[in-house]
N, C-alpha and C positions, 0 to 999 in steps of 0.2 A: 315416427311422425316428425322427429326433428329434425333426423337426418334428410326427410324429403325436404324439409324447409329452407335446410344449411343450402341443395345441392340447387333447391329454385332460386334461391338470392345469389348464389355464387353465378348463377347462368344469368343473370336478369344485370349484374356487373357486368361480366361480358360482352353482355352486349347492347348495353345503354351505351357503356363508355367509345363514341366513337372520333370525339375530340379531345388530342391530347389535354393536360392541366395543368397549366404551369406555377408551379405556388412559389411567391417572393416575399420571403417572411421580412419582415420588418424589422430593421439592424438597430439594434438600443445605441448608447453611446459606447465610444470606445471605453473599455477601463483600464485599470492599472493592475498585473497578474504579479504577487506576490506569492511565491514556496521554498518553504525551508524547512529547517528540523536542526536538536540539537539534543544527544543522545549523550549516556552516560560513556561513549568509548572516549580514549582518549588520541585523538584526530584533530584534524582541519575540517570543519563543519560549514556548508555552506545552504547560499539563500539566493533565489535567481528573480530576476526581475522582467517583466517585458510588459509588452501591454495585447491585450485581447485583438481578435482579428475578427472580419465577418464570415458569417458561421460557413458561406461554401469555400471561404477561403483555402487555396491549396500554397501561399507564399508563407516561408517563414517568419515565426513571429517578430516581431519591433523589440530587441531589446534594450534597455534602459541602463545605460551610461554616469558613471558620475553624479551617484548617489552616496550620501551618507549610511551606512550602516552598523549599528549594534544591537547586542543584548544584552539586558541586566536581567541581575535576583534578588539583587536588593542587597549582596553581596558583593559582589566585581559585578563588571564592567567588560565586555568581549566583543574587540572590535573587530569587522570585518573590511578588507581591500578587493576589488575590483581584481580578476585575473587579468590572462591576456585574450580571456575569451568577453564580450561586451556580455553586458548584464548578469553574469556568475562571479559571485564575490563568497571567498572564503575566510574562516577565521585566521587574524594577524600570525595567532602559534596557536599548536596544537593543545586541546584542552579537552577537557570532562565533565561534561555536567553528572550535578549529583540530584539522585532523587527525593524529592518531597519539596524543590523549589519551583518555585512560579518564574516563569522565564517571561521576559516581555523585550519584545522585539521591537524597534523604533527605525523607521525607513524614511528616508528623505530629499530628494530632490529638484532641481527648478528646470522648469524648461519655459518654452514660449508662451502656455498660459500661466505662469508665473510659479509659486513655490506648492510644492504639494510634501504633504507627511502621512504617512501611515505606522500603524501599530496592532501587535497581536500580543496577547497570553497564553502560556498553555504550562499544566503545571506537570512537572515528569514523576510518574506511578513510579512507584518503589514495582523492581522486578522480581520474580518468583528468584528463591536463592540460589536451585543450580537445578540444570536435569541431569539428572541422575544416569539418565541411558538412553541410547538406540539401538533400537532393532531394527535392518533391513532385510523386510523377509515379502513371501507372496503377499500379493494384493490382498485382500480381503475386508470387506467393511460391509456389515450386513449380511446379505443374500449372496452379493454379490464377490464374487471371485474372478477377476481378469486375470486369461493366461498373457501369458510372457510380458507381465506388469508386476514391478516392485514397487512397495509399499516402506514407507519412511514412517517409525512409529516410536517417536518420542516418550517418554516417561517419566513426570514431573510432581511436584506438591505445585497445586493450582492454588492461589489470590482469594482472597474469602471475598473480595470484592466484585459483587455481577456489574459494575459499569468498566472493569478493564475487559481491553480488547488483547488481543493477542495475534501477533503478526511474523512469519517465519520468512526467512531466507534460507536457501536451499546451495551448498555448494560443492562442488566435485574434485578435489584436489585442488582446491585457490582458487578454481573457477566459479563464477555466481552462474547459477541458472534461470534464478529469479532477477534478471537484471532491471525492467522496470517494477514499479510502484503495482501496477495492473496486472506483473504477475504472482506477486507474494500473495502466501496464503492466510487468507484472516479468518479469525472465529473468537466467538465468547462464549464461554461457559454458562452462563446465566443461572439458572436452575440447580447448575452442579457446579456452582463456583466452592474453593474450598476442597472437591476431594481431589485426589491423586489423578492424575492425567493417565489412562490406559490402566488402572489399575484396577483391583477385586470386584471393586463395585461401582463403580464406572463402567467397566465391561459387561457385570450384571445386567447393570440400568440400558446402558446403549451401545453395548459392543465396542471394541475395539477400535482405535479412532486415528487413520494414517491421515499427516499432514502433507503426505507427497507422494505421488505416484510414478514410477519412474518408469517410459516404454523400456523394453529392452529386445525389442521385435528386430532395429534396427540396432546392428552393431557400429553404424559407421554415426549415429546421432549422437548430441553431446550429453543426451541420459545415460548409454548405454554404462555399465560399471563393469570392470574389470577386477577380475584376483589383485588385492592391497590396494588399490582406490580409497581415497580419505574420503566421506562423508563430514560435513560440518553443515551441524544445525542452530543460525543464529533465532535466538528469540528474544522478539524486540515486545513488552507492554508500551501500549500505547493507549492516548485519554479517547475514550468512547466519542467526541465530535471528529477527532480522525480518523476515527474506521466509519460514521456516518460519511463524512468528504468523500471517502475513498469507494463506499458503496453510492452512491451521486455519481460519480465520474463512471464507475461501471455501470449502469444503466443509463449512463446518456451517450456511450459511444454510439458512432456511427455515423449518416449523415441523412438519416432521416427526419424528418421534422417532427413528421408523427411521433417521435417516439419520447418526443420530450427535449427541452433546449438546455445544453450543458451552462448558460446565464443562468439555471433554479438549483446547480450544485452549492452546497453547503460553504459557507466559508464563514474564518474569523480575523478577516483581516478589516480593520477599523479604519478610515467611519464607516459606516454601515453604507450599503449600496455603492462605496466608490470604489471597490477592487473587487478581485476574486484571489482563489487561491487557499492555501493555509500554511500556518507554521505552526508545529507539533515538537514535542519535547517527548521524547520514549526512553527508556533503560533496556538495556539486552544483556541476554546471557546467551554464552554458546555450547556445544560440543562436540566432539570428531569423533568418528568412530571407524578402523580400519573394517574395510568392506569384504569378507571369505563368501563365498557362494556357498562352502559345503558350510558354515558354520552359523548355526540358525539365529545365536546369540550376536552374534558381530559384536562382542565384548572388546570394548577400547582397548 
């Protein structure tokens, strides 16, 4: 009986609709788009600035010029310069952040409505100690088995804490694969925060758990792996409101209306309602592991 229901409302659309609809959603004020991150590697870390565009917009963004930037811990003090790209500024010299400090970021500029300042906090999770190992072998998770798909299956002591998140990068001989934000892989434990990542009883509990699935259907793709291929899996913890940020942005892609407006993504950039965006502080650990086809362990 439902499916008669589904099949009469879906015909009764059809053909009511015989004038197009044009929906003009209603453009808020511009804002000011602050993102950044400052991770325990030790690099040039940067923070880009621009300002929001209307939502059908297809021009690129306004970026912001000839701002002040830093961040403290309450310890130092880490100043950022303007590139020669407008609105991406990176740190002075290369540095490190270390975990369990509260990082606050201080932004600042003036333009023609006069001087504007922003600020965020975020404090960097102490990161799991090391993983221990990789194995790239057949897919498998669950039921499910995909042929000529490799599975990246990490092996770690997990964070006793359920509000870390956990976020990988994926790379191929120096290459990222994951090169945006929307493609790394994020998950938290919750429930099974504390045991062993892929380990006895964790697999017991819920099987075996690949963070990366690699086609290998196409040889000429930039998955495909090759005999002696380096494998490197970075693992970055990161504070639970940016894996919240980060799932916002992933359910508001697109450019339908319906489906939710990317102005309700999560943000902690201050004062409240004048920007979007985030700045997030994470700790990572990595590992490599040379890639053998016949050798099921792929032992570093």
């Amino acid at each position: 009986m439902r499916y008669k229901f589904l099949m009469i409302l879906s015909l009764a659309f059809m053909f009511s609709c015989t004038e197009p609809v044009e929906i003009e959603p209603q453009e808020g004020p511009q804002m000011v788009g602050v993102f950044g991150s400052i991770t325990n590697e030790y690099k040039k870390h940067t923070v880009e600035l621009s300002r929001t565009r209307d939502f059908y917009s297809t021009s690129a963004p306004e970026m912001i010029s000839n701002a002040e930037v830093f961040v403290s811990d309450g310890v130092d003090t880490i100043y950022y310069e303007e590139t020669e790209n407008a609105g991406i500024y990176r740190t002075v010299e290369d540095v490190a952040g270390v975990p369990g400090r509260n990082y606050k970021l201080m932004v600042s500029f003036a333009d023609d409505n006069g001087e504007h300042q922003y600020h965020a906090n975020s404090v960097m999770p102490q990161c799991v100690e090391q993983i221990d190992s990789i194995v790239v072998k057949d897919y498998v998770f669950g039921s499910l088995h995909a042929d000529d798909v490799l599975g990246v299956y990490p092996y770690y002591q997990t964070l006793t804490d359920p509000n870390i998140y956990y976020m990988c990068h994926l790379y191929i001989n120096g290459r990222l694969l994951t090169d945006t934000l929307t493609e790394a892989y994020y998950y938290s434990m919750m429930g099974f925060s504390g045991l062993y990542f892929n380990g006895e009883l964790m697999t017991l509990l819920a099987g075996e758990f690949p963070v990366y699935s690699l086609d290998q259907s196409r040889p000429d793709s930039t998955e495909y792996l090759h005999d002696g291929d380096e494998v490197t899996l970075r693992l970055f913890c990161i504070p639970e409101g940016f894996a919240l940020y980060m799932s916002d942005i992933l359910s508001n892609s697109g450019t339908n209306p319906m489906m939710g407006l990317p102005y309700n993504v999560t943000t902690n950039i201050m004062p409240e309602n004048m920007a979007v965006g985030y700045f997030y502080a994470a700790s990572m650990t990595e590992k490599s592991v040379i890639y053998h086809p016949n050798d099921a362990e792929n032992i570093p």
